[in-house]
Structures are given as C-alpha cells and as structure tokens.
C-alpha positions in Angstrom: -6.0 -10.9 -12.0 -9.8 -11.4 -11.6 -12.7 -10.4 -9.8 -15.3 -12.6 -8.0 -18.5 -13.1 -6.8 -20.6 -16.2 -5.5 -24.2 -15.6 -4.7 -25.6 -19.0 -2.5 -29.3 -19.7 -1.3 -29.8 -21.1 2.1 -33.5 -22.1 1.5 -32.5 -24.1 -1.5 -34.5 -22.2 -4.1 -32.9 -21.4 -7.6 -30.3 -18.7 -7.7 -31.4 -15.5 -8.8 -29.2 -15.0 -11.8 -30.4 -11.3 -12.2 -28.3 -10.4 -8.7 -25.4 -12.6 -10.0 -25.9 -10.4 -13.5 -25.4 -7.1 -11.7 -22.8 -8.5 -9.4 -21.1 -9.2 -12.6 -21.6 -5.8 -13.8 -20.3 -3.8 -10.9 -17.2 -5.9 -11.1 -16.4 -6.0 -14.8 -14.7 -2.7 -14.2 -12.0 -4.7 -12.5 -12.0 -7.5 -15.1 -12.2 -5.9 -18.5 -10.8 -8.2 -20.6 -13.6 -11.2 -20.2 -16.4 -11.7 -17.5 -18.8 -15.6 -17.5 -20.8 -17.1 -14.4 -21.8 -20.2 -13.5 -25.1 -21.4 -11.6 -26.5 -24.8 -10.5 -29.2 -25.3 -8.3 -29.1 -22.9 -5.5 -25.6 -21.6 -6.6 -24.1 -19.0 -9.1 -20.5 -18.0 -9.5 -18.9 -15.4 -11.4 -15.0 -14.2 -12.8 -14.3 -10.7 -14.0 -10.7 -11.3 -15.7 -8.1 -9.1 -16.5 -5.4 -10.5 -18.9 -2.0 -10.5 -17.3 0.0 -13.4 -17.5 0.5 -15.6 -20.9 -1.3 -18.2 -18.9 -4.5 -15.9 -18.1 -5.1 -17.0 -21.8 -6.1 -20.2 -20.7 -8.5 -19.5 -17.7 -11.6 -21.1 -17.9 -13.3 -19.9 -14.5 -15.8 -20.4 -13.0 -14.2 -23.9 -13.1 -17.0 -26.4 -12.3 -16.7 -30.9 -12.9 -19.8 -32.8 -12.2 -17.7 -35.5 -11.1 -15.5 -34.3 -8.9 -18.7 -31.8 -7.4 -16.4 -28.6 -6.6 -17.1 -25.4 -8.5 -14.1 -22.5 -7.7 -13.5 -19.1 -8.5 -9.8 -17.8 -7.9 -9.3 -14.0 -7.9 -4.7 -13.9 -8.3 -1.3 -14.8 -9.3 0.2 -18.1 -8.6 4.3 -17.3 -7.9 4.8 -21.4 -7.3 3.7 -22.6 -10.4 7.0 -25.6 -10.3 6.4 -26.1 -6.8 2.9 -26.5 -7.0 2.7 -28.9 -9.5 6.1 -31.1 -8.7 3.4 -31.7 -5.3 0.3 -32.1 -7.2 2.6 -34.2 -9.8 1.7 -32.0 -12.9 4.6 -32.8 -15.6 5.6 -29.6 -17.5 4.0 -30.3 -20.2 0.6 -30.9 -18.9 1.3 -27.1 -16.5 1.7 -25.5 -19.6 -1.8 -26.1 -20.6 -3.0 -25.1 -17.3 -3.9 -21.6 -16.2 -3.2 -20.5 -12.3 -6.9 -21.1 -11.9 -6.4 -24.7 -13.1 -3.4 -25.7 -10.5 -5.8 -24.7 -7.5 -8.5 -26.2 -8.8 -6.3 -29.3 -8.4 -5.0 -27.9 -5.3 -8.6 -28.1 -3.5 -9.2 -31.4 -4.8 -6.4 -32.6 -2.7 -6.2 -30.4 0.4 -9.4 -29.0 0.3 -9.3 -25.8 3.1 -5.4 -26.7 3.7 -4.6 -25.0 -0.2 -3.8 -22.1 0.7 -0.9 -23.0 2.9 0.5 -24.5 -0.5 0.4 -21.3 -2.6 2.4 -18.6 -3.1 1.6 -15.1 -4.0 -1.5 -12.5 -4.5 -4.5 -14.7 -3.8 -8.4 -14.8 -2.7 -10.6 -17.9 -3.9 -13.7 -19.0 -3.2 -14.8 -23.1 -3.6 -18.0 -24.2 -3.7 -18.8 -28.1 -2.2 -22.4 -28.6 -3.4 -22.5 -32.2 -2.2 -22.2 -30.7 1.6 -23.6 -27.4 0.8 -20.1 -26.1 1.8 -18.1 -22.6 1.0 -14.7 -21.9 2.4 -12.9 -18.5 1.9 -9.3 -17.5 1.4 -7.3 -14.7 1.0 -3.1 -14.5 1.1 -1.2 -13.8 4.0 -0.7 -10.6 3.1 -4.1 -9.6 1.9 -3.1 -8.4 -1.4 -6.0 -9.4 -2.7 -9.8 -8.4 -1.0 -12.4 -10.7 -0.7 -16.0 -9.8 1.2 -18.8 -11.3 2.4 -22.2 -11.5 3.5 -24.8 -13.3 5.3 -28.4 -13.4 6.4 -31.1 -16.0 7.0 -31.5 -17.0 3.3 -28.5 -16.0 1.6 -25.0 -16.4 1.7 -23.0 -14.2 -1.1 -18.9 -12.6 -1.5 -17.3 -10.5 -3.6 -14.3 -8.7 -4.5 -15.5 -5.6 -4.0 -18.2 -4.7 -1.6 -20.3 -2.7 -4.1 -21.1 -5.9 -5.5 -22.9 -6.9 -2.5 -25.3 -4.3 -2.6 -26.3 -5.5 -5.9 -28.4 -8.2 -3.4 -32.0 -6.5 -2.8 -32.1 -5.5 0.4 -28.6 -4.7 1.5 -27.8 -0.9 1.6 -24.3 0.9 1.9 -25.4 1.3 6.1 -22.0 3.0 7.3 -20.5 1.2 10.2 -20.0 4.0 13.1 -17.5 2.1 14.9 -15.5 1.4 11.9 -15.7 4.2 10.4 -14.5 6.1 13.5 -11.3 3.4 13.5 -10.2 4.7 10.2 -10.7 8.1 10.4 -8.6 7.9 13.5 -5.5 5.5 11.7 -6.6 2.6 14.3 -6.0 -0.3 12.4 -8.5 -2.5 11.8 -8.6 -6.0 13.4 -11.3 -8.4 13.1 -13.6 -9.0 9.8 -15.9 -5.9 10.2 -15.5 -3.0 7.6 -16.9 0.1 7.1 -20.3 -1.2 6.1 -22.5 -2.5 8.9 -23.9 -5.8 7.0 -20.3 -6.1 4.8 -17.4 -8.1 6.1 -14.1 -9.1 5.4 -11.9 -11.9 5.0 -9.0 -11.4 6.7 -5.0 -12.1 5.6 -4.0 -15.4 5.5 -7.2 -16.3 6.8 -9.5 -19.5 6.0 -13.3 -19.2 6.8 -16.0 -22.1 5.8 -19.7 -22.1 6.2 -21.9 -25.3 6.1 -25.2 -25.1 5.9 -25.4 -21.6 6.2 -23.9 -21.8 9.6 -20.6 -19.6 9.5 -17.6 -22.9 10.9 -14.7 -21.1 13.1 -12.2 -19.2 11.5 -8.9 -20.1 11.2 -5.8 -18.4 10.1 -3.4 -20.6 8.7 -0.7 -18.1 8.3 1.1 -16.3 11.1 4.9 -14.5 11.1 7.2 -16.5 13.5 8.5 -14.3 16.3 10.8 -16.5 17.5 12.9 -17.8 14.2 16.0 -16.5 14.5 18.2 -17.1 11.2 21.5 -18.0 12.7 24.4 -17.5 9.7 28.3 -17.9 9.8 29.0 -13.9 9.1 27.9 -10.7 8.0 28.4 -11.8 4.1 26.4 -14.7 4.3 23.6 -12.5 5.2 24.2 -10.5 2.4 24.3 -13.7 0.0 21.2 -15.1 1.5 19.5 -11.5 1.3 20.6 -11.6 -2.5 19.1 -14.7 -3.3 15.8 -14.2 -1.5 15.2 -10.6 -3.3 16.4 -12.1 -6.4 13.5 -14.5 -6.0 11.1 -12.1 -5.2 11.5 -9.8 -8.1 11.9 -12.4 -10.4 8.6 -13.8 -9.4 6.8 -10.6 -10.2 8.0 -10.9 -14.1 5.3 -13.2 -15.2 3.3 -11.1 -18.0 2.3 -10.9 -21.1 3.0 -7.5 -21.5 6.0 -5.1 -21.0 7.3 -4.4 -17.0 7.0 -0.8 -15.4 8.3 0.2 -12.2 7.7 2.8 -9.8 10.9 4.7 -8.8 11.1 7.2 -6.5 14.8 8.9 -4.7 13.9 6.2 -1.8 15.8 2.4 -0.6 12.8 0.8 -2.0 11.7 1.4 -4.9 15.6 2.1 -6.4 16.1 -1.6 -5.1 13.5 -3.2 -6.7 13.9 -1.1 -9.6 17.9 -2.2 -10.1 17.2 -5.2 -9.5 14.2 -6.0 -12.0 16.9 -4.2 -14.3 19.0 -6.4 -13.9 17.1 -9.3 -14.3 14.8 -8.5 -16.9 18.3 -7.4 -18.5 19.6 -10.8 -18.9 16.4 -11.4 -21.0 16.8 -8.7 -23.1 14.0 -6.8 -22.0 13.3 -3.0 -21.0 11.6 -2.1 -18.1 9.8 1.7 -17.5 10.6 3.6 -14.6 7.8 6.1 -13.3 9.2 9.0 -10.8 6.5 11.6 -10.0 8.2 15.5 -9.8 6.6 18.4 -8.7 5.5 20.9 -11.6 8.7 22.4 -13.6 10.4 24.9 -11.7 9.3 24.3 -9.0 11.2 25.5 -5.8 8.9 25.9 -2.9 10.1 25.1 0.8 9.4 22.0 2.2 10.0 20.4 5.4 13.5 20.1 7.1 15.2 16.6 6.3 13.0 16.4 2.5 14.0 17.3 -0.5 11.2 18.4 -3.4 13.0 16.7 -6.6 13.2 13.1 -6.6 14.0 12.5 -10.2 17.6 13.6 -8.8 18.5 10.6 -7.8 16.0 8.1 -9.7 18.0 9.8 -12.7 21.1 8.7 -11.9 20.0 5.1 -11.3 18.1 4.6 -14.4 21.5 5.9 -16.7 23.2 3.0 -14.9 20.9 0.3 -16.8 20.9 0.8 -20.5 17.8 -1.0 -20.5 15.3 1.3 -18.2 13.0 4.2 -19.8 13.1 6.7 -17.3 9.9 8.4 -17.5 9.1 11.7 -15.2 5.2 12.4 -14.3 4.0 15.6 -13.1 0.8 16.2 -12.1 1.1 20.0 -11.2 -1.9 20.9 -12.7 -4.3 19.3 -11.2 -5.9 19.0 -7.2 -6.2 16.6 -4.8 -10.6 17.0 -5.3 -9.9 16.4 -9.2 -10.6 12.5 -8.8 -11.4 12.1 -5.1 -14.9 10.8 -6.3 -13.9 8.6 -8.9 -11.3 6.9 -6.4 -14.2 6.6 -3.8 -16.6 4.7 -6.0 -14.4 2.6 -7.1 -12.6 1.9 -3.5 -15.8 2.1 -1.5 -13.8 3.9 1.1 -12.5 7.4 1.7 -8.4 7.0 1.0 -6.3 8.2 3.4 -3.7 10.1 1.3 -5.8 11.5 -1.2 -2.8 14.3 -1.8 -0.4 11.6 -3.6 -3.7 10.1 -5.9 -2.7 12.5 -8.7 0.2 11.1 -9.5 -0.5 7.5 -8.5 -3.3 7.2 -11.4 -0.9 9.3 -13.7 1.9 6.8 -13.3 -1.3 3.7 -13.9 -2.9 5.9 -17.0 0.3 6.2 -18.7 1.6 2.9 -17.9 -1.3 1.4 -19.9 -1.0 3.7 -23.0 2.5 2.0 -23.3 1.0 -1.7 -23.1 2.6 -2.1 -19.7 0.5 -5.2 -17.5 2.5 -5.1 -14.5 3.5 -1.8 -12.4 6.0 -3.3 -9.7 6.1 -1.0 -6.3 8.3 -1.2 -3.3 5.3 -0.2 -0.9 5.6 -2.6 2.0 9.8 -2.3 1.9 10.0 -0.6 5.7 8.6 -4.1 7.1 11.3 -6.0 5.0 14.0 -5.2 3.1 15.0 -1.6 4.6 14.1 -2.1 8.7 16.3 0.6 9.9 17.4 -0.9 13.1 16.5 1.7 15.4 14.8 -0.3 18.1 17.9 -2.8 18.2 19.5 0.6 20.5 16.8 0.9 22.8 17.4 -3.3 23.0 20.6 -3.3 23.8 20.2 -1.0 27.0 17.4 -3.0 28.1 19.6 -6.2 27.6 22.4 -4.3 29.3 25.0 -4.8 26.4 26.9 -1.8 27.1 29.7 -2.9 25.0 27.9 -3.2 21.9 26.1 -0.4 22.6 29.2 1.7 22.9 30.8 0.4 19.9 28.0 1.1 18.1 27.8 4.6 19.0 31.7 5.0 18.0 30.9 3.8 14.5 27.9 5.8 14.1 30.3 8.8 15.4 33.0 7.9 12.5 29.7 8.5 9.6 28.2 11.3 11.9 31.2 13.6 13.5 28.9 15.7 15.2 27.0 12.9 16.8 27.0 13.2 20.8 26.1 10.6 23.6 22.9 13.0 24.1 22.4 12.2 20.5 22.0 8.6 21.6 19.3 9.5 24.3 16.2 9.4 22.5 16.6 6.1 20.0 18.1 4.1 23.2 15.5 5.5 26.3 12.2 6.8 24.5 11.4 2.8 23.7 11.7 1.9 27.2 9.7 4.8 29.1 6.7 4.1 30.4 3.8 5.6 28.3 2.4 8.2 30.5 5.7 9.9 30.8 6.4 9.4 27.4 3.2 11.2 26.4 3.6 13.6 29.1 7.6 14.5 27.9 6.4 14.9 23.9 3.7 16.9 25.1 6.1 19.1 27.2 8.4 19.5 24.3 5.4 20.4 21.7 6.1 17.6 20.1 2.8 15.4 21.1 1.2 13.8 18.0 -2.6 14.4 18.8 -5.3 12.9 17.4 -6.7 16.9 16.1 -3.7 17.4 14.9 -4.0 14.8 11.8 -7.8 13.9 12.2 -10.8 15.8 11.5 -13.1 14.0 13.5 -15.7 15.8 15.6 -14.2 16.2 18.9 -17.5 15.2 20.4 -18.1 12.2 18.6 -14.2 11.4 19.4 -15.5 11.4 23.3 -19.0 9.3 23.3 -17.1 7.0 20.7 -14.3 6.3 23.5 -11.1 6.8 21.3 -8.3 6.5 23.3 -10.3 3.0 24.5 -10.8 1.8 21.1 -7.2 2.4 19.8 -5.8 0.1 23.5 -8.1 -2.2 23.0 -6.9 -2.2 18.9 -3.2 -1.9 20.4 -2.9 1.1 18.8 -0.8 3.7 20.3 -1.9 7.2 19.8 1.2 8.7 20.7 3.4 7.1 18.4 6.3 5.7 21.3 8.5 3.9 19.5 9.2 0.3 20.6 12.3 -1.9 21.6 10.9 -5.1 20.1 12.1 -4.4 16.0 11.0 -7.5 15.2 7.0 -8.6 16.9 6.3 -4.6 16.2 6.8 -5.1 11.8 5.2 -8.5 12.5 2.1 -6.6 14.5 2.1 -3.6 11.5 1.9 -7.2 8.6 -0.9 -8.5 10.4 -3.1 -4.8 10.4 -2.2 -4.5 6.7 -4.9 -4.3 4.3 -3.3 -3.7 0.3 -6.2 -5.7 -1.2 -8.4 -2.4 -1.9 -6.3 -0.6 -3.9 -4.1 -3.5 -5.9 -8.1 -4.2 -6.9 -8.3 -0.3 -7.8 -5.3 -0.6 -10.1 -6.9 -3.0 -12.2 -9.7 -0.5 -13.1 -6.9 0.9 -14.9 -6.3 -2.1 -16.7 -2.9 -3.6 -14.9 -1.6 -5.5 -12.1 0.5 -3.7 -9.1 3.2 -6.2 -7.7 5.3 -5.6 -4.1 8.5 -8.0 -4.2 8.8 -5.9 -0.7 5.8 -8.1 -0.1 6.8 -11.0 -0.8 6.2 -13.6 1.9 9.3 -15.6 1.6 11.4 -12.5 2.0 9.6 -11.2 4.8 9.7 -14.1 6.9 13.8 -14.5 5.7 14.0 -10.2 7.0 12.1 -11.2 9.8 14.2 -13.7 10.7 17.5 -12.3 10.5 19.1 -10.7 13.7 18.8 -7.6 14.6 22.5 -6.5 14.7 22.7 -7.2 11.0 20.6 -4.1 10.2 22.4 -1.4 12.3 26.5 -1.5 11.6 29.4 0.5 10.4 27.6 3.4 11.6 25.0 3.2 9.3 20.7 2.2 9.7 19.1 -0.3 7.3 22.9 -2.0 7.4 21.9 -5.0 5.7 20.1 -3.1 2.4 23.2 -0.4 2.1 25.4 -3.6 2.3 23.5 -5.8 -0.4 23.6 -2.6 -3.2 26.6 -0.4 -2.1 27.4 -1.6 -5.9 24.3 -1.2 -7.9 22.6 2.4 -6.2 24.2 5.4 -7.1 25.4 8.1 -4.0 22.5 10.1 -5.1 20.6 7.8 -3.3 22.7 5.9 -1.2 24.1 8.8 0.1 21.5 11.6 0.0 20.4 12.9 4.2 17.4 13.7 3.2 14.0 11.9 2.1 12.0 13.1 -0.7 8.5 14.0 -0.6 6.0 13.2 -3.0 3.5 15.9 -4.5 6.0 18.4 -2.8 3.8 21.1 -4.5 0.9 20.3 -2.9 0.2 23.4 -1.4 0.2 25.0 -5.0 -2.4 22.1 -6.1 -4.7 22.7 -2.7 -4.2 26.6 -3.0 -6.3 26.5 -6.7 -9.3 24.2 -4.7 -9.8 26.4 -1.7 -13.1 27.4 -3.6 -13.8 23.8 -4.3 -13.1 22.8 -0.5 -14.9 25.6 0.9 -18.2 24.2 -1.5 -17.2 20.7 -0.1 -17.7 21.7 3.2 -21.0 23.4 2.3 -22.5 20.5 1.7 -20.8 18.4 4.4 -22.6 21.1 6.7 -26.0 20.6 5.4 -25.9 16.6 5.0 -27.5 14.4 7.6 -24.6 12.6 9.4 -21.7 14.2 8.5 -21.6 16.9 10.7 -21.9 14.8 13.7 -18.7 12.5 12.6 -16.2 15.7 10.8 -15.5 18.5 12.5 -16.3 20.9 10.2 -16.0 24.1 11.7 -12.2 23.8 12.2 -11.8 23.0 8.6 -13.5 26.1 7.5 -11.1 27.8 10.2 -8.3 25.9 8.8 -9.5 27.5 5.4 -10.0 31.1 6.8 -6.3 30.8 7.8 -4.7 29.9 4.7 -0.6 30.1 5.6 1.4 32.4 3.2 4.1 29.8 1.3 6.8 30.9 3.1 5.6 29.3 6.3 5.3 25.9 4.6 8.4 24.2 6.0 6.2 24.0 9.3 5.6 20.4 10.3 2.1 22.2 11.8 1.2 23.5 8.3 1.8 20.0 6.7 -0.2 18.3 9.1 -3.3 20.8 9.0 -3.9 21.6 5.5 -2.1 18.3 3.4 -3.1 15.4 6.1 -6.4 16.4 8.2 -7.8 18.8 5.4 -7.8 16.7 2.5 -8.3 13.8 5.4 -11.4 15.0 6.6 -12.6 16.1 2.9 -12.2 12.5 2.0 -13.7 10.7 4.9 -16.8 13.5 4.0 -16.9 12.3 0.5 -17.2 9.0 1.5 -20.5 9.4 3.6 -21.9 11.5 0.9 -22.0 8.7 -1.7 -22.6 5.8 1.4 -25.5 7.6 2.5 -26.5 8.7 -1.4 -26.6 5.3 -2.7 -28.8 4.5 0.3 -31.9 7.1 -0.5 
C-alpha cells in the first residue's frame, strides 16, 4: 500500500518542490517503509510506500518514461495480477519482475482512463499526460482506497489524505457546514464534497480527468447491476458457486510478505472469513492469528436484550477447530474512549463515528504488528454480501401476492421458532410496505421512533436553519429507519454511499494493510445477483451463509440467538472519563463555532444524569451516553483541531 500526492501548475511555472516536500512529509506516516517524488516542468509526483506484498519490493513509483510521456502514481493492491497480464500479454516470467505499480503502468498505456475497469482490488491512481497537460483520477468501486483533490486558478494538486493538501500555501482546514452537518447526522454522503470547504473527493469507482486545468465530466465506470438475476439448477448449486466465489476472495487477500491476522469476532463474518483463510492458508502450511476483543476479566455487566458481553465464547471454539490459528484475546478495559480520540482525528481528518470500539481496533493493529503481521483481514462489509439476512424478501412476497410461499415459509420458520405466531409475521411482511408517514407516526406511537436527538448531538437550532429532514430526502436518506422490500437495490444503494478508504489509510499508520474479502467485488456482484429466496429457507435468515458452513462453524456460533457486542464494558471505560468529558465540553463551550453546531447543554445534562449500572440494559441508555455522547465529543474534537490548524 502507498500514499500519493501530485502537485500541477496551471500557469506553467516550475513546480514548487518545497509543497511537494511537505506533501511528502504529512504522508510518510502512511508509507513508512520508503517515500521518492518526481517533478518535470510544471509537475511533481510523490509515493509514500508501505511494504506488503513480495512484489512491493520491486516498486519503483513515481514511474515516469520520456518516451512513452506518462508519469503515474498508484496508491493499492492488484488481486488480477494473471488476468491482467494474460490481456496486456505479460509472460510469467517477465510479471515476476514487475511490481503492481508496473502492470498499471502498462495498463494506462493501453486503455488510458478505461484501466480501471480492468483491475481488480483496493485501488486509487493518479496519471499524469504532460504532452496534453492531462490528469485523470481513479479510485475502486468500492472506495477502499481515498484519493482527494483540489483546484484553483493556478494549481491543480491530490492526495491521499487531505492534510496533505493543506500543505499548499493558501489552503486552510475551512470546515464545510453542509457537510459537516450530513455526517454528524449519518446522511450519507453523495457527491465529491467533504468535510473541508476547498477539499474534494473522488468518488468509488469513479474516473475524473482534467485538461488544461478545466475539470472534463465525471464518469463512473462502475455501477452494481440491479437487474442480473443469477438463475442456477438448485439450492446446491448456489451453495457450490457461493464456495467458489468466497474461496476466491479470501484467497486473494493472502498476497504478503509477512504472516496473515484475522479479526474474529462471535459474528457470520468474521468466523467465515476466518475459517476459511484457515483453511486455505492451511494447505500452505501457514498459521494465521485470530484477534477477538473481550471486555476486561470478569466482567459481567448487563447489556442489552438479544447481546451477549463475551465473544471469545464462540471465536474460541472456532479457532480449536483449525490447528493452525493462534487465537489471541485483546482487552482494552483499561483504557477510555478520549484516550486516543485525538491521535485518530489527526490522522483521519475527521471525527469517527464510533469512537467507543477505537480502543480495541488499534489494540488488535498494535499487536498485530509486534508479531510481524502485514495483513489484518476483516469481515466489515459482510451484511451487503455474504450474510443478507433475507428479511425484505417477506415484505416481497406480500406485495407480489405469493401467498403460498409466504405461508410455507412461515411454517418452516415455525418448525426452528415453536413459539412464532402469524402476528410474529406482521412487522417483517407489512412495515416495508407502509407508507412513511404512518410508519413514522406508528414507531412514534409505540416509543419506538429513532429520532435524530436521540443518536445526534447536533444543536437543535442549527438542525432547523440547516433543513435536516430536507437534506437527508434529498440524500435519500431515511431518518426513520423503515425498512424496505427491495433486498437487493437497498445493499446496492448502502455500496454506493460507502466510504472505507479513510480508515484502511489509518491502518497503515500502524504499519499494515486491512483486507475485506466481504468486499470483494466479484462476490458482491455474484450475492447480489443471486435470488432472493436462496437467503431465507428452512426456517432460517442468511439461508445461503448457514448452508455454505453448517460444516466448518461451530453451534457456538451458528447456533447462538444472540449477537455480541463489542466494548460491552463501555460504560465502565466512559464512567473513569466523566472528568475528562465534562473538561471536553468546557472547551467546546468557550470555542468559536462549536457551540453553534453541538448541542452542548444536553450533554452536560446527559453528564449530570449519569445512570446507575443496573439500568444499562436500556436501549435509551446505550444510545445517550455510548452513541450521541462520545458522538458529539468526537464531532467537537474535530472542529477543535479544523479550526486550530486554521489560526
């Protein structure tokens, strides 16, 4: 994995190598192991890289030939390396001289802005056409890798990172209102703005070229199909074809030249990819590391109804069924959710959103790299591929009318659930197909309406003159949370809003490489495209998952009603900052903008009411103190050090 950075002049003079310098400064945090730059003319480029593959060895970026008058920076990890070159007619042994770099490098030569619809994996690149004054952009479909960028009269620069950017005199951290509004409220963003005024993004799978200065159009060349229907001979052959295409996935994820880790938690997902890397990197005689954060030891707080506390319970019992995993447990009870809030902010440039479950997530990286681990594989985007549940195929099948279907399944969910009832049935088959307003009105009725106070801390007037409930239609966001009927175009709506690239980049400060099979695009597009009807049978959700590893999961997992919850002592941790929240807040109160966009006098209410433990099993609780607390502290953090770096 790399870092880049391009700095171009638009008036033709020389490039000013001391911006590209501290471009490459702020970046080589991201690319420890080897950083160089390249400038002609009115041009400069520059790769950050971190070692991960046996094949990083040979990247030679920025790649630059006189003759053939392109100059390319690529930031990722090639998972077609055969395919790529049987097109580009590569012979092996010529490839294995050849670093990923390299390959698209060739690949531009040839296709020029149509190269990215020839690779596969965790991508952004940059290519520099001198001859036409030309630069086209690229990230993956998937956005698993960022890439920024910035314009003005004179100047054209991007970046992996946007505090690069601000390494160009000039250009200050100015907070975008709009967007920062968007994320404090979960509205998805959509479009290339960020939450920097003068900062944008490329977005996934997108291609953008600029000539001349002059920004071309757009154009994605990636897009899920919502009409491909896979159309097999039976419920096995689902399962075989599911095999093979997980198989693939993982197995593409195993390129590195250092040992394999694995995060592994009691869910579908991770256990999944974990058994299956297993099992792979087994018939290669290789371990693999399996990280499951637990709460402190001894722990035995409540938690909410349908979670369990412990999930080393069942990621236990998987890892003794391969002989080859190092089950490794993490707990992170003593520290707090403030401990590294700035440190994450810095080096996101943005406030995270689950700033509760950071503890453990740079525990799991830390430790990973003490043991010479390169590659920490995750199961992160497995809910939009390999374990759909299913549920919106009921609410489908009254629409449709299927009443038949619909019945049997009911009967077969009734033979796994004996106390099931048709009323049971109600909710999954008619919520979906209510109109909103009574939807909202009936959740609202039943105390169950998920408002926007109760998981954001924004300042209820600024909420109003920013318009929320407008922003979030016109985003096609719906603030009530109704679920939906259409299974399919609603994961394909969720891949298109999804933006990884951030912290993937954050996990190579730590010196590794995060890698999703769940987000691999080949296996989306084959779980997008089977029917519906293979993921709810024999009375069970996420059919088609169950099916595939009935054999390989234990009933700890398989089994198990209940769904773990991660940093389940929480409270504990947030209980020892209340005098570190309470300073936070102080200062919030007294900083210029702030207290116009957080609404701090609830959260100092919210801290005045500190629950006794016993009441912790309240949804209410969970929401107020672990999501729009630490929530509202983080978006605060993050204006803080925009608005610092500014003065």
């Amino acid at each position: 994995m790399s870092a880049i950075a391009g700095l171009i002049h638009l008036d033709a003079s020389a490039v000013d190598r001391d911006t590209l310098q501290r471009m490459q400064t702020l970046l080589t945090p991201y690319g420890r192991d080897t950083q160089h730059s390249w400038h002609l003319s009115n041009a400069g480029l520059a790769r950050m890289l971190l070692r991960i593959t046996p094949e990083d060895n040979l990247d030679q970026q920025p790649l630059w030939r006189g003759a053939e008058k392109i100059a390319m920076v690529f930031d990722g990890r090639l998972d077609n390396r055969d395919e790529l070159c049987e097109k580009l007619r590569i012979n092996q042994a010529q490839a294995s001289l050849m670093a990923d770099s390299e390959l698209v490098y060739q690949a531009c030569l040839r296709w020029d802005t149509d190269t990215p619809k020839h690779l596969l994996g965790d991508f952004a690149l940059a290519c520099w056409q001198p001859q036409r004054q030309r630069l086209w952009l690229a990230r993956d479909p998937l956005g698993m890798r960022p890439l920024y960028w910035y314009q003005r009269e004179d100047l054209l620069a991007f970046a992996t990172m946007p505090k690069a950017l601000f390494a160009i005199p000039g250009l200050t951290k100015n907070i975008s209102e709009e967007q920062l509004h968007d994320y404090m409220c979960l509205i998805p963003m959509s479009g290339p703005q960020t939450l920097y005024k003068d900062v944008y993004r490329i977005e996934a799978g997108q291609v953008i070229a600029f000539e001349n200065g002059e920004e071309m159009k757009a154009h994605f060349y990636h897009r899920f199909d919502p009409e491909r229907e896979l159309i097999l001979d039976s419920d096995e052959a689902y399962v075989d074809a599911f095999r093979e295409q997980l198989e693939r996935a993982v197995s593409r994820r195993l390129r590195s030249n250092g040992p394999i880790g694995t995060e592994l938690s009691s869910g579908l997902d991770s256990s999944t990819v974990t058994a299956t890397a297993a099992n792979l990197l087994a018939k290669r005689k290789q371990p693999l590391t399996a990280y499951t954060a637990v709460p402190r030891e001894g722990f035995d707080g409540p938690v909410l109804q349908g979670r369990h506390a412990d999930e080393s319970i069942g990621a236990t019992a998987l890892a003794k069924r391969f002989e080859n995993i190092d089950h490794i447990l993490i707990r992170t009870g003593d520290t707090t959710p403030l401990d590294q809030l700035q440190e994450v902010v810095e080096m996101l440039d943005q406030a995270p959103l689950n700033t509760c479950n950071m503890g453990w997530w740079i525990a799991i990286r830390k430790d990973a790299v003490q043991r010479g681990i390169k590659v920490l594989l995750t199961g992160t985007m497995g809910n939009f591929s390999i374990s759909y549940d299913g549920y919106p195929y009921l609410a489908w099948l009254v629409r449709k009318g299927h009443w038949i279907t619909l019945y049997k399944v009911f009967k077969e969910l009734k033979q796994h659930q004996h106390n099931i009832r048709w009323r049971n049935m109600l909710r999954p088959c008619l919520a979906p197909l209510l109109p909103n307003f009574i939807w909202r009105l009936r959740e609202k009725a039943r105390g169950r309406a998920m408002g926007l106070k109760k998981y954001s801390a924004i300042n209820p007037a600024w909420s109003k003159k920013m318009a929320t409930q407008q922003r979030a239609k016109q985003a096609g966001f719906d603030t009530s949370f109704q679920p939906t009927w259409q299974g399919r175009q609603q994961r394909i709506q969720s891949l298109n809003m999804m933006e990884n690239g951030d912290y993937n980049a954050l996990a190579n400060t730590y010196g590794l490489e995060m890698r999703d099979p769940t987000a691999d695009v080949r296996l989306i597009e084959f779980c997008l495209a089977v029917p519906e009807s293979q993921y709810v049978g024999d009375g069970q959700f996420k059919w088609l998952l169950r099916r595939l590893m009935k054999d390989s999961l234990p009933p700890e997992i398989l089994a198990v009603k209940t769904r773990g919850l991660q940093t389940a002592d929480w409270f504990e941790q947030m209980e020892r900052d209340i005098p570190q929240m309470r300073e936070e807040l102080e200062k919030l109160k007294v900083h210029g903008s702030a207290g116009g966009y957080l609404d701090i006098e609830s959260l100092e209410q919210a801290l005045d009411d500190w629950p006794r433990q016993e009441v912790l099993n309240s949804q209410e609780v969970e929401l107020r103190y672990r999501t729009r607390m630490l929530r509202g502290l983080s978006a605060g953090r993050f204006v803080r050090y925009a608005d610092e770096q500014n003065e």
